[in-house]
C-alpha positions as CSV (number, residue, x, y, z in Angstrom):
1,X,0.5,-8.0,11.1
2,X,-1.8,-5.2,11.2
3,X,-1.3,-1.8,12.5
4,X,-3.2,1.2,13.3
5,X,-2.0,4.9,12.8
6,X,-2.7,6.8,16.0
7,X,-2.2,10.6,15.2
8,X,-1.7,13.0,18.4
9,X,-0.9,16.9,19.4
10,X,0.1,18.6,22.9
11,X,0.5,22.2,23.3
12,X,-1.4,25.2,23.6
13,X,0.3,27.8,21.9
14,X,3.2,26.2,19.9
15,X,1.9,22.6,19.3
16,X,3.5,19.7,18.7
17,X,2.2,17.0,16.3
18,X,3.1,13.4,16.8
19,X,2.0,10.2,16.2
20,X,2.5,6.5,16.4
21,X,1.8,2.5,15.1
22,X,0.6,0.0,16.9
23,X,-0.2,-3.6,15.9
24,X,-3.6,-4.0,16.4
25,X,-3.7,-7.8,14.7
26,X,-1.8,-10.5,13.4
27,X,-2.6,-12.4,10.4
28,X,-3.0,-16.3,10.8
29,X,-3.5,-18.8,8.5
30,X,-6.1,-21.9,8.5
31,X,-2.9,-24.1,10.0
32,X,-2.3,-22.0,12.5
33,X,1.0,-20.4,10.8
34,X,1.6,-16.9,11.0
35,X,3.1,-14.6,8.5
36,X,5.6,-13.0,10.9
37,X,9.3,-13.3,9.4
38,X,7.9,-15.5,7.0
39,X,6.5,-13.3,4.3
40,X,4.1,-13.8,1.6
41,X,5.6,-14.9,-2.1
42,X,3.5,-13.3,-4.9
43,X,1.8,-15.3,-7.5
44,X,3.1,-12.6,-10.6
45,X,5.6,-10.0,-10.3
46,X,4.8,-6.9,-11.6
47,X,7.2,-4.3,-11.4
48,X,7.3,-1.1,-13.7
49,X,9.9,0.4,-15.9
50,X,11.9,3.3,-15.8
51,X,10.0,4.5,-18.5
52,X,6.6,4.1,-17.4
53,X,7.7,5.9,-14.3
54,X,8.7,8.8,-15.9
55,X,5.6,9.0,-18.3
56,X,3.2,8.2,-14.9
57,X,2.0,5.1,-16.2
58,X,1.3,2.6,-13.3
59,X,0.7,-0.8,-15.3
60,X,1.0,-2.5,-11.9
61,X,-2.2,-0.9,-10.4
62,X,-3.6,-1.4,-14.2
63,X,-2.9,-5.2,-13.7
64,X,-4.4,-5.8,-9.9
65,X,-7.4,-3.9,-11.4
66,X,-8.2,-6.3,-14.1
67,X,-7.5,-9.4,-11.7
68,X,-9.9,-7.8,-9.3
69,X,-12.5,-7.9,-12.5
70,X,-12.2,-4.0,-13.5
71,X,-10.9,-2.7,-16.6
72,X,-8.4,0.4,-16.1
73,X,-5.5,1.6,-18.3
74,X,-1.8,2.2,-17.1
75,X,-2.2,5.6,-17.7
76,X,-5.6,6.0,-15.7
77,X,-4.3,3.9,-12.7
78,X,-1.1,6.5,-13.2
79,X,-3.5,9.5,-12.5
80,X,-4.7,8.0,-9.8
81,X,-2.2,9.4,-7.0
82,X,-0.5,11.8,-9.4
83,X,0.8,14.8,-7.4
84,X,-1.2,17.5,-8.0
């Protein structure tokens, strides 16, 4: 499934900010089959340690770049989103 974020506001002088998701799509594959409840199983884990957590290395994001054809370090890809 697919959703889109719909942000919102009401007030005029104190105002309110809401928002909400709505499915706007639903994935289906060449048989037909849908991936509702069902789930996707992935090809390589790729999960990082405690360690590269704490030192903001992201060898995950590393990985998916290089299988996407790009070259990017674990600590590049951890800079990436770093809090700033």
């Amino acid at each position: 499934m697919a959703a889109q974020f719909f942000p919102h506001t009401v007030g005029l002088g104190a105002v309110a900010f809401y928002a909400m998701e709505v499915t706007v799509a639903d994935v289906r594959m060449s048989d037909g089959a849908g991936l509702e409840k069902i789930g996707v199983a992935p090809d390589v884990l790729a999960l990082p340690s405690p360690a590269d957590l704490a030192a903001r290395r992201d060898p995950v994001l590393a990985r998916a770049v290089e299988l996407a054809g790009g070259s990017m370090t674990p600590e590049q890809a951890g800079q990436l989103f770093a809090a700033r």
